[in-house]
N, C-alpha and C positions, 0 to 999 in steps of 0.2 A: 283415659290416662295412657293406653299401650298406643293408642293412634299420636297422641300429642309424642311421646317418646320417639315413637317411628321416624314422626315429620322433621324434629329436630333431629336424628341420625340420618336421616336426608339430605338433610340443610349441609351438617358440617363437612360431609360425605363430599356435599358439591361443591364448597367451599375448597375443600385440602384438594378435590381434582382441579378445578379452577388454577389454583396456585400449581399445581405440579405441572399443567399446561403452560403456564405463563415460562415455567423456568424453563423448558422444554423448547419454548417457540425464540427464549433468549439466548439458550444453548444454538439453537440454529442458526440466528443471527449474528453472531460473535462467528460462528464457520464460517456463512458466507462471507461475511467480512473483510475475512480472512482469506478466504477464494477471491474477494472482489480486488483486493489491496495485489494478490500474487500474480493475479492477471494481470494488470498492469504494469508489470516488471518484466523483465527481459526474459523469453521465452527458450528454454534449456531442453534440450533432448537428452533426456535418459536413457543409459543401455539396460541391458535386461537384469545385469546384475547390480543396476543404482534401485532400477524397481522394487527387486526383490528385498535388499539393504531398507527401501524408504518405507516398503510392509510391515517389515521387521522392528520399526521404531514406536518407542512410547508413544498412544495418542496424546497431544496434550490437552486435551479437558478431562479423560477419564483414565488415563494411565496404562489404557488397554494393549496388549502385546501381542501380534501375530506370529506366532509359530512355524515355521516351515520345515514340513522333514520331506526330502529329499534325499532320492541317491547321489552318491561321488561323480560320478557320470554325468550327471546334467549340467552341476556347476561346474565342471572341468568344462563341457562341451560350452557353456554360456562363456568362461573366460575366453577360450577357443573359439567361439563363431564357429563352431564347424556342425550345425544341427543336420545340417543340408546332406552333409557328405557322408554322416554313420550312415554304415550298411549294415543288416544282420549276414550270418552266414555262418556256418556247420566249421565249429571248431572243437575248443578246448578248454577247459578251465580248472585250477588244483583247487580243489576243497577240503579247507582244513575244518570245518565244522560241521557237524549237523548233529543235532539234540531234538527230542519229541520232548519236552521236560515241561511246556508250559510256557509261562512266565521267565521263568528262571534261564531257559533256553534264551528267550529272544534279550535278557538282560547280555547273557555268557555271550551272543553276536553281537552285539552291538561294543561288549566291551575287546573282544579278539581285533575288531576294526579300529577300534582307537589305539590297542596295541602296534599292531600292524603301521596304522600312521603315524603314530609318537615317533617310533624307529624309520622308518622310510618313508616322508612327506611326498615321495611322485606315485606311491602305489594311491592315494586316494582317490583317484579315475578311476582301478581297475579291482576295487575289492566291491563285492556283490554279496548283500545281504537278502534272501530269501525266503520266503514261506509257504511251503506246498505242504498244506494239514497232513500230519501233523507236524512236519521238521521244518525248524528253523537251520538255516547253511548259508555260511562265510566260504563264497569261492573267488579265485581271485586269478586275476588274468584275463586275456585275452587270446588263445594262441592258433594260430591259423592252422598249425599241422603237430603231430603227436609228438615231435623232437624239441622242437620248441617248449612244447607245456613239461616235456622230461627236465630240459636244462631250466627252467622256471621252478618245478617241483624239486630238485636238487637245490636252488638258490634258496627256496623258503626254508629249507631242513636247516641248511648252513647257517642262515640270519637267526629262523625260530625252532630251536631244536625242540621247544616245547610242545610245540601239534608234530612230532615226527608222527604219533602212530594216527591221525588221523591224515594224511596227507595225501588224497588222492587225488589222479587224471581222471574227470570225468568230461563226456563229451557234451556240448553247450551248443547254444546259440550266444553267435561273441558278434561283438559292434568290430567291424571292421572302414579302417578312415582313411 
């Protein structure tokens, strides 16, 4: 009786993989297909930021989404073409954040940067989100020399009076272009 049981939990076992192969093998044929029909259309160069865009889209058989988190700096440098030309080099940068808080920190940097960008859409190249255990920190700029990062830290106070007491010159490695 427990062998006859088995054999038919066997059976059906192999039956429902059978079928889950079959859909499996038509799931990849409907792809190709579909590879095979785009191939033969007129052949398009994507830039780096169509790429990124066409990651980012619903698959359509399974509705899957690719995520991409990225710093402001690479899509700025991607709209820019200029990957070739950053240089690192001993500057400056004002930090208005840093929190050891956890979670809650890295929530508090992520939303000072959407602040920061709602209000002034050209700072999204130069605000910098970090984590060096345990602080998470929002610095922002890029300044070659200590004057520079002064009259920058003065401009933040004026636009965001709300980080005044967090507002400091610290010295950095800044992308210089």
């Amino acid at each position: 009786m427990k062998r006859t049981l088995i054999l038919m939990l066997c059976i059906v076992c192999g039956v429902l993989s059978m079928n889950l192969i079959a859909q499996d093998s038509q799931a990849v044929r409907l792809v190709t297909d579909t590879f095979v029909e785009q191939e033969d259309s007129v052949e398009v160069k994507l830039s780096t930021r169509d790429y990124l865009n066409l990651l980012m889209t619903p698959d359509p058989l399974t509705g899957a989404v690719i995520n991409i988190y990225q710093d402001s700096l690479i899509l700025g440098a991607i709209g820019k073409g200029v990957f070739a030309e950053a240089q690192e080099a001993k500057g400056f940068r004002i930090q208005i954040f840093s929190s050891n808080r956890g979670a809650a920190a890295r929530e508090r940097a992520f939303e000072i940067k959407d602040i920061l960008v709602s209000k002034h859409p050209n700072l999204a190249n130069e605000i910098y989100i970090t984590y060096t255990s345990p602080f998470w920190k929002v610095r922002v700029g890029n300044c070659e020399t200590n004057a520079k990062a002064q009259e920058l830290r003065q401009w933040i106070i004026a636009e965001f009076p709300e980080f005044t007491t967090e507002t400091y010159i610290v010295p950095s490695m800044i992308y210089v272009y």
